[in-house]
C-alpha positions as CSV (number, residue, x, y, z in Angstrom):
1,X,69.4,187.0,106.4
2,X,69.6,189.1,103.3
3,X,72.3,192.1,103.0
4,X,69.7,194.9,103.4
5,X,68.4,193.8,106.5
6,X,72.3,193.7,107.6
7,X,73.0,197.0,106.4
8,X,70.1,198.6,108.2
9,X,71.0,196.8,111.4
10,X,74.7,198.1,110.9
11,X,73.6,201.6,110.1
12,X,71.1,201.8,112.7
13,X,73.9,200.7,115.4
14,X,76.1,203.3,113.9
15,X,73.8,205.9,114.9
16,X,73.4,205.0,117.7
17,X,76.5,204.9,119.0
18,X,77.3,208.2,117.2
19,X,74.7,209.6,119.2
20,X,75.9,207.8,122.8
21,X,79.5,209.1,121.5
22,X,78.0,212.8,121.3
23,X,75.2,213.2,123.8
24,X,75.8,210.1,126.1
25,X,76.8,209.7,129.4
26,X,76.6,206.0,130.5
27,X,76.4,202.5,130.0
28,X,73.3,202.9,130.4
29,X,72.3,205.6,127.7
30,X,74.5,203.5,125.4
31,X,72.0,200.8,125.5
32,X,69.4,203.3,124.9
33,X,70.6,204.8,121.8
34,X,71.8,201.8,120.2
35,X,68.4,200.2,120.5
36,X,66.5,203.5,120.1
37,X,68.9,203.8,117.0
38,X,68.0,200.4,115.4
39,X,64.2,200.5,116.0
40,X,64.1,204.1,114.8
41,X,66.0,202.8,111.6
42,X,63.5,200.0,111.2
43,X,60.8,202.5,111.5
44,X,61.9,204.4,109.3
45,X,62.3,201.5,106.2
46,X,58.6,201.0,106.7
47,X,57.8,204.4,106.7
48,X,59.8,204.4,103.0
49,X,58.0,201.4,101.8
50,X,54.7,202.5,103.2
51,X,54.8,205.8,101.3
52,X,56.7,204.5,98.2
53,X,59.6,206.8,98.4
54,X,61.9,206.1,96.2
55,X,64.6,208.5,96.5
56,X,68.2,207.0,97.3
57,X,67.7,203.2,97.6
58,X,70.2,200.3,98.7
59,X,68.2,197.8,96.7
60,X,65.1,197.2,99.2
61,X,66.5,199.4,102.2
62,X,65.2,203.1,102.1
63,X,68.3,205.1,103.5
64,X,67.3,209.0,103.4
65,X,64.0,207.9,105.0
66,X,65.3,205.5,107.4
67,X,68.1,208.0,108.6
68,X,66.1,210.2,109.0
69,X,63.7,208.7,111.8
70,X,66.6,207.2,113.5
71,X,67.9,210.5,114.3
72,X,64.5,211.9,114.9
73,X,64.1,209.4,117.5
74,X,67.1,209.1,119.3
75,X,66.8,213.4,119.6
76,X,62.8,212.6,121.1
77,X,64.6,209.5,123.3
78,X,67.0,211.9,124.5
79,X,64.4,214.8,124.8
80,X,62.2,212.6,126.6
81,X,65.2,211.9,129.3
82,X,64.6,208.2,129.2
């Protein structure tokens, strides 16, 4: 598995659990957000690619972009009350 797709999985974690950390209440939301988190993060890198952002790369991973979905989604997840 090459170290971008590491990273990204790492980071994507991290924010989620930052998030169940600051807004969660259960076991259950923790799940949420970590997996909202990751997804979101993933979303994000092919957002970057797709668009050919270039700003602030990790060799392949796009972090600004990638960041920034994550936490756009896990707000919508949380929003949304699922």
């Amino acid at each position: 598995m090459p170290p971008f797709v590491l990273l990204g999985l790492l980071l994507g974690s991290l924010y989620g659990t930052i998030f169940h950390l600051w807004r969660g209440k259960s076991l259950r939301d923790f799940l949420i957000y970590l997996v909202t988190g990751i997804i979101g993060f993933g979303v994000g890198q092919g957002l970057g690619m797709a668009l050919g952002f270039n700003m602030w790369l990790i060799g392949p991973l796009h972090v600004v972009e990638a960041t920034v979905v994550s936490w756009i989604s896990l707000f919508l997840i949380q929003w949304l009350k699922i």
